[in-house]
PDB file of N, CA, C and O in Angstrom:
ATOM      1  N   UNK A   1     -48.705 -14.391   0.139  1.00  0.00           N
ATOM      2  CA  UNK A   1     -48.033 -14.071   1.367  1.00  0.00           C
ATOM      3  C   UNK A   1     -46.553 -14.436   1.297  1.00  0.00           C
ATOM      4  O   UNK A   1     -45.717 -13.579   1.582  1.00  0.00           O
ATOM      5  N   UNK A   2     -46.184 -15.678   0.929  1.00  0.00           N
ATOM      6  CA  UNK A   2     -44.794 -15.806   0.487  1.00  0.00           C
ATOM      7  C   UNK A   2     -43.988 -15.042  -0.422  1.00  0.00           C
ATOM      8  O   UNK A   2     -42.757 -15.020  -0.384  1.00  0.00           O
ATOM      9  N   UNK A   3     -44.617 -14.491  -1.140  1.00  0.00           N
ATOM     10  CA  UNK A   3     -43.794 -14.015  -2.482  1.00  0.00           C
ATOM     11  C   UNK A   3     -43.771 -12.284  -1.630  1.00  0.00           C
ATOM     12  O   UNK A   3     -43.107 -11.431  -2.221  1.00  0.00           O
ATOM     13  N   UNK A   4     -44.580 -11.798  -0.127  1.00  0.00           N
ATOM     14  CA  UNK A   4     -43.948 -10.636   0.266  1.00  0.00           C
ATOM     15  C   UNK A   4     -42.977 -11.247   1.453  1.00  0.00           C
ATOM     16  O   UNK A   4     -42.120 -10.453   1.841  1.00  0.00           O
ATOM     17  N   UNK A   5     -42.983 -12.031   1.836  1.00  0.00           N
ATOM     18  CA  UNK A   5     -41.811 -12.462   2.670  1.00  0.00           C
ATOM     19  C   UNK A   5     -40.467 -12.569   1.818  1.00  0.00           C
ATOM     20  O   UNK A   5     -39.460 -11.961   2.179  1.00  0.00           O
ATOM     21  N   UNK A   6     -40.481 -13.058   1.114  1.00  0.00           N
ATOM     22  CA  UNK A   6     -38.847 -13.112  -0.278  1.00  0.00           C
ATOM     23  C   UNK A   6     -38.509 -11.914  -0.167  1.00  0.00           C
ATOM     24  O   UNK A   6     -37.444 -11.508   0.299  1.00  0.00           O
ATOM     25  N   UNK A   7     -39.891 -10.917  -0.826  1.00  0.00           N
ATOM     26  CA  UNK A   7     -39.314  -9.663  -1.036  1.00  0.00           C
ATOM     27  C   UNK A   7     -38.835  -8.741   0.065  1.00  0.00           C
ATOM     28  O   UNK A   7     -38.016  -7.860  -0.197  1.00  0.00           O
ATOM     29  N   UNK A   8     -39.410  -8.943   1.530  1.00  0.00           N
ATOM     30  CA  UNK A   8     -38.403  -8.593   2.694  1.00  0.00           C
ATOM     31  C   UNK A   8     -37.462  -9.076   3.098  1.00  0.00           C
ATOM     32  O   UNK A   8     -36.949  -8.572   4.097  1.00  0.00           O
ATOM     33  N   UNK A   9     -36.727 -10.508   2.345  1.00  0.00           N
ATOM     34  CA  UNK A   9     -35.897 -11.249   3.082  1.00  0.00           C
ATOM     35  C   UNK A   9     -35.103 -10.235   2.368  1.00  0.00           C
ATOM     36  O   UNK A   9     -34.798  -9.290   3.096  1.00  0.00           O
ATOM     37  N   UNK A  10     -34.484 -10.118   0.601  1.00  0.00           N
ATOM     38  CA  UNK A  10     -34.242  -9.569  -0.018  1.00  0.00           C
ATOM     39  C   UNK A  10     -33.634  -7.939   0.153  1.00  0.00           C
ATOM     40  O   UNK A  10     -32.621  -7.298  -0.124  1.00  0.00           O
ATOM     41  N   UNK A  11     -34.917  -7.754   0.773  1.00  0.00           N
ATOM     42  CA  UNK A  11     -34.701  -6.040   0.926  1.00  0.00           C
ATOM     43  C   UNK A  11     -33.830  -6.290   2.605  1.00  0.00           C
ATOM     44  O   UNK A  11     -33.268  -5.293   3.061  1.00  0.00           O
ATOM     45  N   UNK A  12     -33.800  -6.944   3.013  1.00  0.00           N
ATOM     46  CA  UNK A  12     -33.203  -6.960   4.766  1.00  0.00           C
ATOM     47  C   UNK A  12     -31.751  -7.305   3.930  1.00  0.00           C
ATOM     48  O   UNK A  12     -30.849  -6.476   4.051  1.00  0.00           O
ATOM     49  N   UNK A  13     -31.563  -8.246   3.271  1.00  0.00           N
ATOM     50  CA  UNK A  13     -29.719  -8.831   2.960  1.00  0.00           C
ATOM     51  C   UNK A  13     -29.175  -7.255   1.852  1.00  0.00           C
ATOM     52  O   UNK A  13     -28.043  -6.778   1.779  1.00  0.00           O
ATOM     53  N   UNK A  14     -29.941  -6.970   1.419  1.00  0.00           N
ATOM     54  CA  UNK A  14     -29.347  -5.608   1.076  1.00  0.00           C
ATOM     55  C   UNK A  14     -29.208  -4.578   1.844  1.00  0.00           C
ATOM     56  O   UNK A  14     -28.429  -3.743   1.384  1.00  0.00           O
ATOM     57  N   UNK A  15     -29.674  -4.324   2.845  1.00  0.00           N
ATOM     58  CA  UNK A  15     -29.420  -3.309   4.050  1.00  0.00           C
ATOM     59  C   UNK A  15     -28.582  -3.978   4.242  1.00  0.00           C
ATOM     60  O   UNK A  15     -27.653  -3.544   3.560  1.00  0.00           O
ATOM     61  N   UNK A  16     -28.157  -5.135   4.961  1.00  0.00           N
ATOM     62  CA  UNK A  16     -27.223  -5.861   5.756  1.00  0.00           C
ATOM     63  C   UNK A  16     -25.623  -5.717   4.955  1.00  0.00           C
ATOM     64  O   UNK A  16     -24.656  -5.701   5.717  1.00  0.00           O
ATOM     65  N   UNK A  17     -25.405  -5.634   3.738  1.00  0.00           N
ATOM     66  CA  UNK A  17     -24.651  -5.634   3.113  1.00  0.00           C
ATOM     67  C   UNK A  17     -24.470  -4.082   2.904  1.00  0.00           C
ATOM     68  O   UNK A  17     -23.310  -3.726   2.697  1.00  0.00           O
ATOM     69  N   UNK A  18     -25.367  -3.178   2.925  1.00  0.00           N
ATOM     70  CA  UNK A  18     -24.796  -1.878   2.840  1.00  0.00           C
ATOM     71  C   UNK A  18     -24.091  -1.293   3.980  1.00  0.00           C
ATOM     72  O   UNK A  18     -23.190  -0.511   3.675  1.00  0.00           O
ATOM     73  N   UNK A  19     -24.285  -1.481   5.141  1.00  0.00           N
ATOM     74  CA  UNK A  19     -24.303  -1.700   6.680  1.00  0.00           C
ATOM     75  C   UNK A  19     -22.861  -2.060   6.489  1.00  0.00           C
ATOM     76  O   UNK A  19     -21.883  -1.318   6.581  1.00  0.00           O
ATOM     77  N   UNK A  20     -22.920  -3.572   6.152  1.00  0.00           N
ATOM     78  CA  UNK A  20     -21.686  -3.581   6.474  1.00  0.00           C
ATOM     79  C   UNK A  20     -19.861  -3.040   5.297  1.00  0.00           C
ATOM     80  O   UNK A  20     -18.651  -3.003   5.523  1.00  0.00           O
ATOM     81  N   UNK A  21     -20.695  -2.774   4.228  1.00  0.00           N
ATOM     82  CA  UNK A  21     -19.768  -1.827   3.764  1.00  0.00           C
ATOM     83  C   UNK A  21     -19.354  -0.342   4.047  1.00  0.00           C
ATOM     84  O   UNK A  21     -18.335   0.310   3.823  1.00  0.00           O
ATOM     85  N   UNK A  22     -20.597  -0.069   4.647  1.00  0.00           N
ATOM     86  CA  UNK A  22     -20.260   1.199   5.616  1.00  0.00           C
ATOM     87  C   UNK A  22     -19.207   1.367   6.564  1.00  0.00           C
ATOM     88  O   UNK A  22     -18.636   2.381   6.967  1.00  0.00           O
ATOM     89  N   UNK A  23     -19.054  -0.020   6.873  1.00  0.00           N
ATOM     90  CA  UNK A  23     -18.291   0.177   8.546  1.00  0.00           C
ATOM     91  C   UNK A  23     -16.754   0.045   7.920  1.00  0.00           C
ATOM     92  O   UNK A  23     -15.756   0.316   8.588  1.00  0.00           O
ATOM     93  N   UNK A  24     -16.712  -0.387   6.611  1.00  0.00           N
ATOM     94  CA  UNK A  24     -15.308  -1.160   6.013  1.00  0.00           C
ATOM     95  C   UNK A  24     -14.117  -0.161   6.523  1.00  0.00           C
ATOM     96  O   UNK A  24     -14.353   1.041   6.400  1.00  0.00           O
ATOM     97  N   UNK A  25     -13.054  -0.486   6.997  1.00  0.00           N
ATOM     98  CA  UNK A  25     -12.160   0.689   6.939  1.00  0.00           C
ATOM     99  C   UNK A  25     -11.393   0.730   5.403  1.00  0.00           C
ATOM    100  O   UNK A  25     -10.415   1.475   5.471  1.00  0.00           O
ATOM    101  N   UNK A  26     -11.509   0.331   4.490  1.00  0.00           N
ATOM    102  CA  UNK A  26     -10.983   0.555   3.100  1.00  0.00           C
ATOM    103  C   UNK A  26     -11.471   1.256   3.041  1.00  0.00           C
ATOM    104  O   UNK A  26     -10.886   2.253   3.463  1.00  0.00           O
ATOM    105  N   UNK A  27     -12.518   1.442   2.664  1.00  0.00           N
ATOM    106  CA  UNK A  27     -13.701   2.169   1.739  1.00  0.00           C
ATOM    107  C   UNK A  27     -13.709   3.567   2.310  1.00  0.00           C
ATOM    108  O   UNK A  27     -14.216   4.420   1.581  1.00  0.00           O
ATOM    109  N   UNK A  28     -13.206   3.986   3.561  1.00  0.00           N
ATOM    110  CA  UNK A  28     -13.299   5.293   4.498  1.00  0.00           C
ATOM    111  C   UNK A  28     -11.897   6.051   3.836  1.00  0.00           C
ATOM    112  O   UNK A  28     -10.759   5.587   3.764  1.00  0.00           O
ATOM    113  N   UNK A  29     -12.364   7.277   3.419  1.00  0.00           N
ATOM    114  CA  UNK A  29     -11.186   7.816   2.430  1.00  0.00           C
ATOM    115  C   UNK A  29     -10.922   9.378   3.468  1.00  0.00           C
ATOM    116  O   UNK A  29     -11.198  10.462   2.954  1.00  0.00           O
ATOM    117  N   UNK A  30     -10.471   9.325   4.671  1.00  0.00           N
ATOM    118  CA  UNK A  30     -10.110  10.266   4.954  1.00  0.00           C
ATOM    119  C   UNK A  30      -8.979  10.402   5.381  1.00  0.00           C
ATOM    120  O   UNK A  30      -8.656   9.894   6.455  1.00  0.00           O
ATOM    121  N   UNK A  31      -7.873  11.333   4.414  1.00  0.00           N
ATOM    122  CA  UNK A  31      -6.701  11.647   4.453  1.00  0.00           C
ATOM    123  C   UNK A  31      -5.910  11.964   5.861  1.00  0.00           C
ATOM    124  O   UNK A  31      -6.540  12.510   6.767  1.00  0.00           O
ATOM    125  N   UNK A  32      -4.612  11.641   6.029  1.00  0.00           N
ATOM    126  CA  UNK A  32      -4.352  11.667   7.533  1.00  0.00           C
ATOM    127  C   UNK A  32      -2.599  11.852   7.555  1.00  0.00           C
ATOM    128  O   UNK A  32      -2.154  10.802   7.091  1.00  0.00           O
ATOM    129  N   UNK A  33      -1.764  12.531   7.818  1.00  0.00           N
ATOM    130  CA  UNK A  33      -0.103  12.574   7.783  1.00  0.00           C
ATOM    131  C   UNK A  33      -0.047  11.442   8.325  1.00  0.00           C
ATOM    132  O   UNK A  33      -0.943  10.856   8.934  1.00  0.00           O
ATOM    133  N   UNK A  34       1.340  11.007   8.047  1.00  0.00           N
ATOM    134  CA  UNK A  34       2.271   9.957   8.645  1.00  0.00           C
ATOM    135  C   UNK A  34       1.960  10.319  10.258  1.00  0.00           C
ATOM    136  O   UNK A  34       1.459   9.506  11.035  1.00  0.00           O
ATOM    137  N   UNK A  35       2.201  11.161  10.478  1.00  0.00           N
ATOM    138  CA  UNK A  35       2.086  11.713  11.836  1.00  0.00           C
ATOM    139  C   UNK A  35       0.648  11.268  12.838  1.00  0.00           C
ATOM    140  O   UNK A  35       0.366  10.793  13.937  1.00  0.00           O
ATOM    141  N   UNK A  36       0.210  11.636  11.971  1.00  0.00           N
ATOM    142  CA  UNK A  36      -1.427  11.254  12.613  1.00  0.00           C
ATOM    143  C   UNK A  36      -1.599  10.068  12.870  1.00  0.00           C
ATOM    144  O   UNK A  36      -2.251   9.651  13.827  1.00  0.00           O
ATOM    145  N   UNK A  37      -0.801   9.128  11.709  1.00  0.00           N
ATOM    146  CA  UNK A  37      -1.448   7.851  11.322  1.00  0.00           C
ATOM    147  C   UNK A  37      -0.336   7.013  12.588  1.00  0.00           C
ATOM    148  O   UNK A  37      -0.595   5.843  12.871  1.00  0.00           O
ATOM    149  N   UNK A  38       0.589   7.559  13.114  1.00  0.00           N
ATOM    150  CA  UNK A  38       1.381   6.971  14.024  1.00  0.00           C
ATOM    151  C   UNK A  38       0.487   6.933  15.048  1.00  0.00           C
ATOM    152  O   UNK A  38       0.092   5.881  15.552  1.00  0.00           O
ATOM    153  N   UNK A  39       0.040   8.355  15.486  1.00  0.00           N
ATOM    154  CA  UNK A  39      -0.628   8.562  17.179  1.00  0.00           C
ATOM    155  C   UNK A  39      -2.191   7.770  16.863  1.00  0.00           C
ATOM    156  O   UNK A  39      -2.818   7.703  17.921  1.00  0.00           O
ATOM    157  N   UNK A  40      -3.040   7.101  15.566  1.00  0.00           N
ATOM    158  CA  UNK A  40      -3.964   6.600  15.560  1.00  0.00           C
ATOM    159  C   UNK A  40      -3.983   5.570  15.922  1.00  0.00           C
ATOM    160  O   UNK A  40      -4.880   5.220  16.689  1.00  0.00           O
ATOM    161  N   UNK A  41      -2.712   4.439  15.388  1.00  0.00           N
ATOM    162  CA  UNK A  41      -1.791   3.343  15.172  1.00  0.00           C
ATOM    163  C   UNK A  41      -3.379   2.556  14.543  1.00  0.00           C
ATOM    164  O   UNK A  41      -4.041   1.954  15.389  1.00  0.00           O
ATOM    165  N   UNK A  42      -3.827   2.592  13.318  1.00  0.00           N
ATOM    166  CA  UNK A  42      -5.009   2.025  12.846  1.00  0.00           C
ATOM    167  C   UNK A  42      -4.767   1.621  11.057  1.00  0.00           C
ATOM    168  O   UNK A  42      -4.123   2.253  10.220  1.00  0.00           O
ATOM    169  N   UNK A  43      -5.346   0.678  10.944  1.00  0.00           N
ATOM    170  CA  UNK A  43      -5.380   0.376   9.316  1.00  0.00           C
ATOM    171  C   UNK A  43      -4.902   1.769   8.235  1.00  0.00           C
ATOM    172  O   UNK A  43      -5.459   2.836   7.976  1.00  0.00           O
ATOM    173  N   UNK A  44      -3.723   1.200   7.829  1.00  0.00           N
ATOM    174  CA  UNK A  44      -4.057   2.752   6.551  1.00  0.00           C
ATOM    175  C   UNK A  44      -3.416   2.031   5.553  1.00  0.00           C
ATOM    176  O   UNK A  44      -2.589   1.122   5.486  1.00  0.00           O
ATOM    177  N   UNK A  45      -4.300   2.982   4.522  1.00  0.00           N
ATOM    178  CA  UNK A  45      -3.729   2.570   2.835  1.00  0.00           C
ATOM    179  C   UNK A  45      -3.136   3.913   2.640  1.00  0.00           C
ATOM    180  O   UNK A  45      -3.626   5.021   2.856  1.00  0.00           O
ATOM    181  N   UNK A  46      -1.675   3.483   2.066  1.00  0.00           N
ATOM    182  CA  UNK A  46      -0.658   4.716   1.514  1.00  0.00           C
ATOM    183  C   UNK A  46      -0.442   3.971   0.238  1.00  0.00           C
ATOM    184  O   UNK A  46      -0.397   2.785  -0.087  1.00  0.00           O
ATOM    185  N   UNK A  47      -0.318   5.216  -0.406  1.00  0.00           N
ATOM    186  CA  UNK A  47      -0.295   5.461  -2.020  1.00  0.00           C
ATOM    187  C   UNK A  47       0.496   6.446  -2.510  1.00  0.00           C
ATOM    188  O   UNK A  47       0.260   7.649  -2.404  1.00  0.00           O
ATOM    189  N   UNK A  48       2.033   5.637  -3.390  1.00  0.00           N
ATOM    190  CA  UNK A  48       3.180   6.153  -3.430  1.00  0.00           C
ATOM    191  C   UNK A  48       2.745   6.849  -4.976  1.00  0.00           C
ATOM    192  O   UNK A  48       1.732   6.702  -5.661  1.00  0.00           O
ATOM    193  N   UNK A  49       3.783   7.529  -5.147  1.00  0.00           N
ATOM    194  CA  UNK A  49       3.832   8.448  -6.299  1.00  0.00           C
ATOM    195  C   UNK A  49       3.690   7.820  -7.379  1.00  0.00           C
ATOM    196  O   UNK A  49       3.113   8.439  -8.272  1.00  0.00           O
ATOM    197  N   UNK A  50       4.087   6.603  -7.634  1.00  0.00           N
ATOM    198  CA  UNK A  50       4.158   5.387  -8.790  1.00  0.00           C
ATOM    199  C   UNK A  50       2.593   4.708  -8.986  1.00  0.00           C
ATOM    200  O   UNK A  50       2.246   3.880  -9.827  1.00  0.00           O
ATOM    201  N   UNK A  51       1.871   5.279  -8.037  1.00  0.00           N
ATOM    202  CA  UNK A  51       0.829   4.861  -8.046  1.00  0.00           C
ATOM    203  C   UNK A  51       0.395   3.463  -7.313  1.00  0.00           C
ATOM    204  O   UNK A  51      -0.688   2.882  -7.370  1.00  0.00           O
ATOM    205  N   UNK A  52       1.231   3.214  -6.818  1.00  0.00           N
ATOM    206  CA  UNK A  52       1.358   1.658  -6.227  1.00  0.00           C
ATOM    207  C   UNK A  52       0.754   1.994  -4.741  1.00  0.00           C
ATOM    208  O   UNK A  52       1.028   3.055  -4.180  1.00  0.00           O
ATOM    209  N   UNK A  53      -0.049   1.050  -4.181  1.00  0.00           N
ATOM    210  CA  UNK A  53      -0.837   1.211  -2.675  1.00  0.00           C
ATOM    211  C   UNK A  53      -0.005   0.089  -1.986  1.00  0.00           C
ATOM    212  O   UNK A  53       0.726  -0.858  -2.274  1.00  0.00           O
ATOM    213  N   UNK A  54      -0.477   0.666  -1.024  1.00  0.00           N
ATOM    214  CA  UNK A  54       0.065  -0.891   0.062  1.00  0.00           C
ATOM    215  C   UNK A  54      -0.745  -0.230   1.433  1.00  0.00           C
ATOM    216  O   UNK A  54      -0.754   0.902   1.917  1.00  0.00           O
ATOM    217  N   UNK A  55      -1.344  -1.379   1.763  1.00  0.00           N
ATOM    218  CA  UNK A  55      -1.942  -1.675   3.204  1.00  0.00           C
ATOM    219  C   UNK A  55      -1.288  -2.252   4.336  1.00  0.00           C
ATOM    220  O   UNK A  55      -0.721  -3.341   4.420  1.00  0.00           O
ATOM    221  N   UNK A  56      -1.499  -1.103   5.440  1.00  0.00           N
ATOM    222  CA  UNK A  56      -0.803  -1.677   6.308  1.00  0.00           C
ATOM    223  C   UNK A  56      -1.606  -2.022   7.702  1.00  0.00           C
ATOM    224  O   UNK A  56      -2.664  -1.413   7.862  1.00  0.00           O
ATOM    225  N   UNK A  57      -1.280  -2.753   8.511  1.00  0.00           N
ATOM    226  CA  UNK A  57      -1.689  -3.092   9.869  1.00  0.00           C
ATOM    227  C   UNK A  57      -1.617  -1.775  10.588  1.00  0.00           C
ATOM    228  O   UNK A  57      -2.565  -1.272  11.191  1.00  0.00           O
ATOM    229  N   UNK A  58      -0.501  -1.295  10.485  1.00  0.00           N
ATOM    230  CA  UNK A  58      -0.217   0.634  11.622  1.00  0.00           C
ATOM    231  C   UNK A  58       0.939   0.745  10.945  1.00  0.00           C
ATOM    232  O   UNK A  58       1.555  -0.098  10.292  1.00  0.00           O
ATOM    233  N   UNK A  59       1.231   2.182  11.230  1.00  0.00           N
ATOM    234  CA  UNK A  59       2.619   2.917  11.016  1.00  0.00           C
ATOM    235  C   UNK A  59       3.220   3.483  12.368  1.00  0.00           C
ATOM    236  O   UNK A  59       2.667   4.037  13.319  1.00  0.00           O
ATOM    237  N   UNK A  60       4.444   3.177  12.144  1.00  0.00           N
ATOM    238  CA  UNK A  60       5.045   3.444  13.289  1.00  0.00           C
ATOM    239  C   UNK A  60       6.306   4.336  12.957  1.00  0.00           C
ATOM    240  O   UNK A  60       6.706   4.301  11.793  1.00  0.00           O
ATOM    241  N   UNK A  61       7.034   5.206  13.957  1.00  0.00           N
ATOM    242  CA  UNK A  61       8.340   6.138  13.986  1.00  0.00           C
ATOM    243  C   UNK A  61       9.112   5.579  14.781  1.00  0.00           C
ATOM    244  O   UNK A  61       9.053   5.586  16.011  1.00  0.00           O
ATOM    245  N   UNK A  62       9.790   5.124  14.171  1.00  0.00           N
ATOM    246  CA  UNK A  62      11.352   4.545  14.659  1.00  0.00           C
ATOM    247  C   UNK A  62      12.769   5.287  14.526  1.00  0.00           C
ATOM    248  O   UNK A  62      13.275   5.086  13.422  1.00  0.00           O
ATOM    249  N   UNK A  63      13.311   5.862  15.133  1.00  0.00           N
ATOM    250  CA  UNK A  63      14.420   6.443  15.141  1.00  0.00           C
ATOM    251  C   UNK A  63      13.997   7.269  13.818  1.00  0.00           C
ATOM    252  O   UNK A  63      12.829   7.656  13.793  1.00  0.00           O
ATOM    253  N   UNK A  64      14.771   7.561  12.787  1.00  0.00           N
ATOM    254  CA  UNK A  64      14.375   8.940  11.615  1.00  0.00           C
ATOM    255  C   UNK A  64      12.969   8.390  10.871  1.00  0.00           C
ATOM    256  O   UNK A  64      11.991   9.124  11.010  1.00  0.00           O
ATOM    257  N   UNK A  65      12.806   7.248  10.151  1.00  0.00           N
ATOM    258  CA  UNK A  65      12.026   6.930   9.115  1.00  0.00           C
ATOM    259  C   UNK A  65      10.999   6.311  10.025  1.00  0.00           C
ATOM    260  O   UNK A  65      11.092   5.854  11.165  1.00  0.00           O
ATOM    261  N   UNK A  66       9.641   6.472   8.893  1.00  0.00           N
ATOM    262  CA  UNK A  66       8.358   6.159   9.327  1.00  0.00           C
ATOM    263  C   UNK A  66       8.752   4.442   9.287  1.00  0.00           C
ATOM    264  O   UNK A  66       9.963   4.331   9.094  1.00  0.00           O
ATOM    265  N   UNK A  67       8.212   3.377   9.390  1.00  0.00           N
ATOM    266  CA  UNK A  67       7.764   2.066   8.801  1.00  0.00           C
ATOM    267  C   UNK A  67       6.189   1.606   9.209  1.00  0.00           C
ATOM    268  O   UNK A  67       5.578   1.553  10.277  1.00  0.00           O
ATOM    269  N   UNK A  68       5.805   1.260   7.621  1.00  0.00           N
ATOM    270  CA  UNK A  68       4.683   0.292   7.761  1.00  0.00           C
ATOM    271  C   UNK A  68       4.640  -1.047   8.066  1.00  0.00           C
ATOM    272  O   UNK A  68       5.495  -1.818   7.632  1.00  0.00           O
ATOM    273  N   UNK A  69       3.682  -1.424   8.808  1.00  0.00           N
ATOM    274  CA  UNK A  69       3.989  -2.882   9.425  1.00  0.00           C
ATOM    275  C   UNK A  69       2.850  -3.794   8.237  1.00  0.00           C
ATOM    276  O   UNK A  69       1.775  -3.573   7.679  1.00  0.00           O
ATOM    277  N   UNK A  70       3.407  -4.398   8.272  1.00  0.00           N
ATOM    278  CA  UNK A  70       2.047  -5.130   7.295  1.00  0.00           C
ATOM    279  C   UNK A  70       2.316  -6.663   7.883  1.00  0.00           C
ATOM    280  O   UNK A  70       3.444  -6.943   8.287  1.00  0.00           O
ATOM    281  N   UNK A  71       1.194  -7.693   7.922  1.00  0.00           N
ATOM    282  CA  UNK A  71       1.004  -8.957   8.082  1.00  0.00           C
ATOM    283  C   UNK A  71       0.925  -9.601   7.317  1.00  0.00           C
ATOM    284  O   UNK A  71      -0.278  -9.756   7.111  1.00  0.00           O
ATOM    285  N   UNK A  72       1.819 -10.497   6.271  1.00  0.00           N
ATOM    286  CA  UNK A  72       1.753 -11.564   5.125  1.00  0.00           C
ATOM    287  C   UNK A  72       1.944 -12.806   5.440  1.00  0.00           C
ATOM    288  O   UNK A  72       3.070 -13.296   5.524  1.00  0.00           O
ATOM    289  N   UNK A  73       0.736 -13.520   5.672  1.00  0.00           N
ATOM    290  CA  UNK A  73       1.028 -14.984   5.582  1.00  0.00           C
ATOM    291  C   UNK A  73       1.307 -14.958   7.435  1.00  0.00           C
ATOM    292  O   UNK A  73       2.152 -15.846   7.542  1.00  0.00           O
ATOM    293  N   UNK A  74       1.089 -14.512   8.635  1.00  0.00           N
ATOM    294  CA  UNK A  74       1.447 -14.959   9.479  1.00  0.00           C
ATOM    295  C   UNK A  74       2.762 -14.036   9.993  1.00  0.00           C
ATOM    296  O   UNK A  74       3.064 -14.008  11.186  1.00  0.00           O
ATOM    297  N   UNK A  75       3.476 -13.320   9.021  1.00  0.00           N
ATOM    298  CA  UNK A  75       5.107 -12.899   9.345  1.00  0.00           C
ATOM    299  C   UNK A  75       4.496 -11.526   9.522  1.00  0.00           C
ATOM    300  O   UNK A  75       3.419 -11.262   8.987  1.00  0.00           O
ATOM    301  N   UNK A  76       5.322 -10.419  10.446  1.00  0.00           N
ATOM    302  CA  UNK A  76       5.424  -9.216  10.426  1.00  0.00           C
ATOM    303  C   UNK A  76       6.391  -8.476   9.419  1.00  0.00           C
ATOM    304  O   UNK A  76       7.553  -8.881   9.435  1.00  0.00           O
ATOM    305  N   UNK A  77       6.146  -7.654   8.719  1.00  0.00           N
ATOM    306  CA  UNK A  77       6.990  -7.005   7.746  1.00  0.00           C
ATOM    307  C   UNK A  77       7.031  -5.414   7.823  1.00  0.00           C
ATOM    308  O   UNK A  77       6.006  -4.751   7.664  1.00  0.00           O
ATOM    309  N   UNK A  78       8.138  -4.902   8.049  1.00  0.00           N
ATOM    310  CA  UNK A  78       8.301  -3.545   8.050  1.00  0.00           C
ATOM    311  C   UNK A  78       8.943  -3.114   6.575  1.00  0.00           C
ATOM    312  O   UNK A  78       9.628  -3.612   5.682  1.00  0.00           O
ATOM    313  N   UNK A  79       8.431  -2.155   6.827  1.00  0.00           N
ATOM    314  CA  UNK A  79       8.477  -1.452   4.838  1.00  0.00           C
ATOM    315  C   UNK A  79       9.020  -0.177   5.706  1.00  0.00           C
ATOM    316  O   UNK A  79       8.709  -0.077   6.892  1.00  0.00           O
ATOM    317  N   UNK A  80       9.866   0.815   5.042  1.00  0.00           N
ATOM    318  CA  UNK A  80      10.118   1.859   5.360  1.00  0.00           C
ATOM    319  C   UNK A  80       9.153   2.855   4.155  1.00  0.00           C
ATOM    320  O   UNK A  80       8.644   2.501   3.091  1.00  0.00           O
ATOM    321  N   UNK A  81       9.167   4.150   4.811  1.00  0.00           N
ATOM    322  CA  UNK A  81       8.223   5.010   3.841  1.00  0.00           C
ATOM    323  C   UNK A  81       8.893   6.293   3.975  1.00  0.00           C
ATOM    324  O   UNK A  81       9.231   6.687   5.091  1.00  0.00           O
ATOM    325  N   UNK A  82       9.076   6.865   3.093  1.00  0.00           N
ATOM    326  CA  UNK A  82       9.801   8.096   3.005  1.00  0.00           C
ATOM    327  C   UNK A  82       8.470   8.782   2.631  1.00  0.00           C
ATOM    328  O   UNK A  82       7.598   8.228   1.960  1.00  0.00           O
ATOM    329  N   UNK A  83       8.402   9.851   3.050  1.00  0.00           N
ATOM    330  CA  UNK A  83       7.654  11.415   3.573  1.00  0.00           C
ATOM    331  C   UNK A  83       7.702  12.182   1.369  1.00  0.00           C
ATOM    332  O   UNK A  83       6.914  12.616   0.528  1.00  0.00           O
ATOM    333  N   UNK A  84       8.675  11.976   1.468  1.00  0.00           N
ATOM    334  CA  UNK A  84       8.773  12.465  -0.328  1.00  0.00           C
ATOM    335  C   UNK A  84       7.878  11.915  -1.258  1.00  0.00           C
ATOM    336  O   UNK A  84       7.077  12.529  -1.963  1.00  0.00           O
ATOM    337  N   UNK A  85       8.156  10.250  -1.181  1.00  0.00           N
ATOM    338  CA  UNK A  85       8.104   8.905  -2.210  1.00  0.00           C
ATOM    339  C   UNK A  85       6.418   9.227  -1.891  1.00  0.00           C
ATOM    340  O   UNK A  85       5.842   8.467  -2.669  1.00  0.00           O
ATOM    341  N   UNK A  86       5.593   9.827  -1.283  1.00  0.00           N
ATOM    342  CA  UNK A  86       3.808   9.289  -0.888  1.00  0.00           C
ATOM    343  C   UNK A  86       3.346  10.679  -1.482  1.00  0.00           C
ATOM    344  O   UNK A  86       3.824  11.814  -1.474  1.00  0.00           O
ATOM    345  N   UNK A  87       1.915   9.943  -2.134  1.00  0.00           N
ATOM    346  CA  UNK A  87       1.090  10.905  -2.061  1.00  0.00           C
ATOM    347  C   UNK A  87       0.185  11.931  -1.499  1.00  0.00           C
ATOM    348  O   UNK A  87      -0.425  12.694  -2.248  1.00  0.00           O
TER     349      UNK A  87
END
């Protein structure tokens, strides 16, 4: 009787873990303009031509240029993003 209880504890922490990689917003790969990603104001990963990513908190339109906001350590940081430089 114990050795089928393990094997449901087992099989429950693997649902639980698929579950919650489901919900991840990394892992959700659906493409979106600068534009979109302003009026969503939600987690996005942009990925420049160099191949280099960066995660941001939201993107925002400020006077001409986009900026990504990102959170390091406590500080707010705006990155500017040019419309060309992204994939």
């Amino acid at each position: 009787m114990s050795t089928i209880r393990t094997y449901i504890e087992h099989l429950v922490l693997i649902f639980i873990t698929l579950i919650l990689l489901q919900s991840c917003v990394v892992y959700q790969k659906n493409s979106v303009s600068l534009e979109a990603a302003v009026l969503q104001e939600l987690k996005s990963k942009v990925e420049m031509k160099t191949k280099e990513t960066y995660k941001f908190q939201r993107i925002v339109f400020e006077d001409d240029p986009f900026y990504g906001i990102q959170d390091i350590i406590g500080e707010k940081i705006k990155r500017p993003l040019q419309a060309n430089n992204l994939t």
